[in-house]
DRENMIPA-462010 format. One record per residue (C-alpha): residue number from 1; residue in one letter; x, y negated, z. Coordinates in Angstrom, 2 decimals. Layout:
@k NUM; r a; u X; v Y; w Z;
...
This chain:
@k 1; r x; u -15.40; v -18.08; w -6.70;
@k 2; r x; u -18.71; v -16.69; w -6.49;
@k 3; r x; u -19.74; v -13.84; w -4.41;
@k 4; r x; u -20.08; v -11.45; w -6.60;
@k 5; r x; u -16.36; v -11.37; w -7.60;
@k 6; r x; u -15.23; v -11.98; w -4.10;
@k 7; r x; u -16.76; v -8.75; w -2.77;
@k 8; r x; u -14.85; v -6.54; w -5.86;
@k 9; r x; u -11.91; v -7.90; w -4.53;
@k 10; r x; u -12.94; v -7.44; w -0.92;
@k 11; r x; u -13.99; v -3.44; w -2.12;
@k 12; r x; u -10.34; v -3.46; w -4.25;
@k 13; r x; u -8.12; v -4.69; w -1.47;
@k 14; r x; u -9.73; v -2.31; w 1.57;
@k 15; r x; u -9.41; v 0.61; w -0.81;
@k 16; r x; u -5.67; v -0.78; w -1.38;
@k 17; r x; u -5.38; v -0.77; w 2.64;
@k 18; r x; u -6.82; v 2.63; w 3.17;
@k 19; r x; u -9.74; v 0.62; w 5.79;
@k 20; r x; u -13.16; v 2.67; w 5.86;
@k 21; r x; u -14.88; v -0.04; w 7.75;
@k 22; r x; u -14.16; v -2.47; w 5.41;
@k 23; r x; u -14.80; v -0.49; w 2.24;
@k 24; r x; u -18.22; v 0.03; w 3.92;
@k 25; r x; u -19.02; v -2.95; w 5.09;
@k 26; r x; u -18.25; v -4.75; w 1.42;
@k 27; r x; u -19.53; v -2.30; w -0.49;
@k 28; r x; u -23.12; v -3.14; w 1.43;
@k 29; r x; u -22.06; v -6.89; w 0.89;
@k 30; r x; u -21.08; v -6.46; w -2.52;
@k 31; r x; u -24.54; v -4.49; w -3.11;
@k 32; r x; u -26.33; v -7.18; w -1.94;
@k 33; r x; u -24.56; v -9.47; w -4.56;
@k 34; r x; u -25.70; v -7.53; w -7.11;
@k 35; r x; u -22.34; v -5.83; w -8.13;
@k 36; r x; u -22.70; v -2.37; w -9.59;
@k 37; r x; u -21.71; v 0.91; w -8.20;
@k 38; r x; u -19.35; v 1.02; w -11.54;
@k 39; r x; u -18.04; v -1.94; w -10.95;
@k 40; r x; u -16.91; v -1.42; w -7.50;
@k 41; r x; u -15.69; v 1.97; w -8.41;
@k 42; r x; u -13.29; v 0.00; w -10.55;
@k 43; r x; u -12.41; v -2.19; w -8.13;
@k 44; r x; u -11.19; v 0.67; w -5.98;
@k 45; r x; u -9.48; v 2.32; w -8.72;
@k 46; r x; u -7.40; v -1.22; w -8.78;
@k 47; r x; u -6.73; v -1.27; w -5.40;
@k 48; r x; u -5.79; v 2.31; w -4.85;
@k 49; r x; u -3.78; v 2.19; w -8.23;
@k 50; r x; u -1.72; v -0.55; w -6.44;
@k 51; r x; u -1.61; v 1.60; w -3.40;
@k 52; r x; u 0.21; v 4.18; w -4.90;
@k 53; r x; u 2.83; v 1.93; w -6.50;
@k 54; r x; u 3.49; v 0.82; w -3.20;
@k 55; r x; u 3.81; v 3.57; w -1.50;
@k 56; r x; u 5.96; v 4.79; w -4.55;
@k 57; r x; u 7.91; v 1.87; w -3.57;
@k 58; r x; u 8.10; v 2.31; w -0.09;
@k 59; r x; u 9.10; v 6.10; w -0.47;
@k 60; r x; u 12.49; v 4.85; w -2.21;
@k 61; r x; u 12.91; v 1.97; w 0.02;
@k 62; r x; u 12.88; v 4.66; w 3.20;
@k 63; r x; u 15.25; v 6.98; w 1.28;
@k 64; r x; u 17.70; v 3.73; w 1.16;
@k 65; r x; u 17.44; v 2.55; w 4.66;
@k 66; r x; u 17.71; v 6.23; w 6.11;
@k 67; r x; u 20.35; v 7.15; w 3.39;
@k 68; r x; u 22.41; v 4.21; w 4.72;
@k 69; r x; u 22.15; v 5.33; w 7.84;
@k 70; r x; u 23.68; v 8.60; w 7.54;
@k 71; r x; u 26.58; v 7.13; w 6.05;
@k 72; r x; u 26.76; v 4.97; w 9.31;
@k 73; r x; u 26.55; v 8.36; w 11.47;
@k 74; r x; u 29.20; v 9.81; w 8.74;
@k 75; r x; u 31.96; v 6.49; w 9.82;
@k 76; r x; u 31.11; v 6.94; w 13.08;
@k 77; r x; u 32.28; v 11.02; w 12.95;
@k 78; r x; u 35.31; v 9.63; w 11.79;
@k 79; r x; u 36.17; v 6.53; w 14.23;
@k 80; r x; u 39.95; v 6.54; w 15.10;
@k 81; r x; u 40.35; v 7.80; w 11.80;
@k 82; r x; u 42.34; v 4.57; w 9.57;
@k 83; r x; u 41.16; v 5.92; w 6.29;
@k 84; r x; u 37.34; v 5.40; w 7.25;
@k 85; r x; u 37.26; v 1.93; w 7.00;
């Protein structure tokens, strides 16, 4: 893979990752490579497009875990009580 295509990747994943120093430090590398300011604005539109559909992601998967739980604390409210189980 040449450079070129491993810095947009670089410049997609540390937008992805939410890392300043990295964005900066490929975006120099990537310039240097001759990869256009367009084309590493698309990069970044990848990676923070697959940012959000993790965090999308995550935001459900905390609802399930804490959602569970409460139902935990809910049995436990009713220990000694036979219909709980």
């Amino acid at each position: 893979m040449n450079e070129h295509t491993k810095e947009l990747i670089a410049i997609g994943a540390a937008a992805a990752v939410n890392c300043r120093p990295c964005l900066e430090h490929h975006w120099r590398s990537a310039m240097e490579a001759g990869v256009t300011a367009t084309e590493a604005l698309e990069a970044a539109e990848v990676g923070l497009t697959v940012n959000r559909g993790a965090a999308a992601g995550t935001r459900g998967y905390v609802r399930e875990v804490i959602k569970d739980e409460t139902r935990r604390e809910q049995r436990a409210d009713l220990s000694g009580c036979p219909c709980a189980d």
